[in-house]
C-alpha positions as CSV (number, residue, x, y, z in Angstrom):
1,X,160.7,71.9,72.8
2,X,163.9,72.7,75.0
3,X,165.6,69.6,76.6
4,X,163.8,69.3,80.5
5,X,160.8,71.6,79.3
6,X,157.6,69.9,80.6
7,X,154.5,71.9,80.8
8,X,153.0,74.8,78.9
9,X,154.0,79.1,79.4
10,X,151.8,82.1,80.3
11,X,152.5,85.7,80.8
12,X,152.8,86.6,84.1
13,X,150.1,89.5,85.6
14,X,151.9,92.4,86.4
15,X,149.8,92.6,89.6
16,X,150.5,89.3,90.7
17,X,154.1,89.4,90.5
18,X,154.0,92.9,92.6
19,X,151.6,91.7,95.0
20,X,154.1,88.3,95.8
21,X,157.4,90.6,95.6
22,X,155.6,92.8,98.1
23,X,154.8,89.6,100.2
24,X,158.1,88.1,100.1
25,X,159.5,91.4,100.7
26,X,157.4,91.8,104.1
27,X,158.3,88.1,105.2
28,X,162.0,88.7,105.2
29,X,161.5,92.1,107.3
30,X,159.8,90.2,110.0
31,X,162.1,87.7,110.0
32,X,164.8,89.9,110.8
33,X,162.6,92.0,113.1
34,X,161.4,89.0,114.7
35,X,165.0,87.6,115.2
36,X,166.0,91.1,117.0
37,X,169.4,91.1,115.1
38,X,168.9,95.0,113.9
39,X,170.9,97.2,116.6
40,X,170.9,101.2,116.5
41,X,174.0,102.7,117.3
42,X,174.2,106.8,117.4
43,X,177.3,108.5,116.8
44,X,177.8,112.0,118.1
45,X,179.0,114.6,115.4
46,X,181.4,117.4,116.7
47,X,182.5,120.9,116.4
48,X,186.4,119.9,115.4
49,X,186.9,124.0,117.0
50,X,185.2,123.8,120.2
51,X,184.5,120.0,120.2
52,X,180.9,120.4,121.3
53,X,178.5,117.9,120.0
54,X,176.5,119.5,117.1
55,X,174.5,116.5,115.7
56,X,174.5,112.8,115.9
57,X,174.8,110.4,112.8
58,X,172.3,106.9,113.5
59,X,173.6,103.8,112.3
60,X,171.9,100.8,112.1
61,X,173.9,97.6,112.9
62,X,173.1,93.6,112.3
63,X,174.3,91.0,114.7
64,X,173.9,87.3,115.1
65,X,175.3,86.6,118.5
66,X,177.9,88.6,119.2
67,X,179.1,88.9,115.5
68,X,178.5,92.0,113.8
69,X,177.3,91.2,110.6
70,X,177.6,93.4,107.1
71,X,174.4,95.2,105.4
72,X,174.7,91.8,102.4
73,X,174.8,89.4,105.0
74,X,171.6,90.9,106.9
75,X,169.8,90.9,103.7
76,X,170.9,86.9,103.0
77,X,169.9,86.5,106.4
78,X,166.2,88.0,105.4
79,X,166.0,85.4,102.8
């Protein structure tokens, strides 16, 4: 028996471990929901000839305060 190995081993149902990724998953969306730290921001797109606007590209923005915060460090927020 390994060194600080106390207790005995199964396998691990397949539907079990989807069913608590999917809950954990779920949790850390409403957190970050909850918190309101998700902004959208919409960028126009332009005709560089006549410079009308011909689309817009949406962005999606995390903020704690007024700190803009990268896509990693919304998802370690999450966790």
């Amino acid at each position: 028996m390994p060194a600080g190995y106390d207790g005995i081993t199964r396998p691990l149902d397949p539907r079990r471990a989807n069913a608590d990724a999917a809950k954990t998953v779920r949790t850390r969306i409403n957190r970050v929901l909850s918190q309101k730290t998700l902004q959208p921001w919409f960028q126009p797109i332009r005709c560089l000839n006549t410079g009308t606007v011909i689309g817009a590209e949406a962005l999606t923005l995390g903020f704690t305060g007024k700190t803009v915060r990268q896509p990693r460090s919304m998802a370690e927020m999450a966790h």
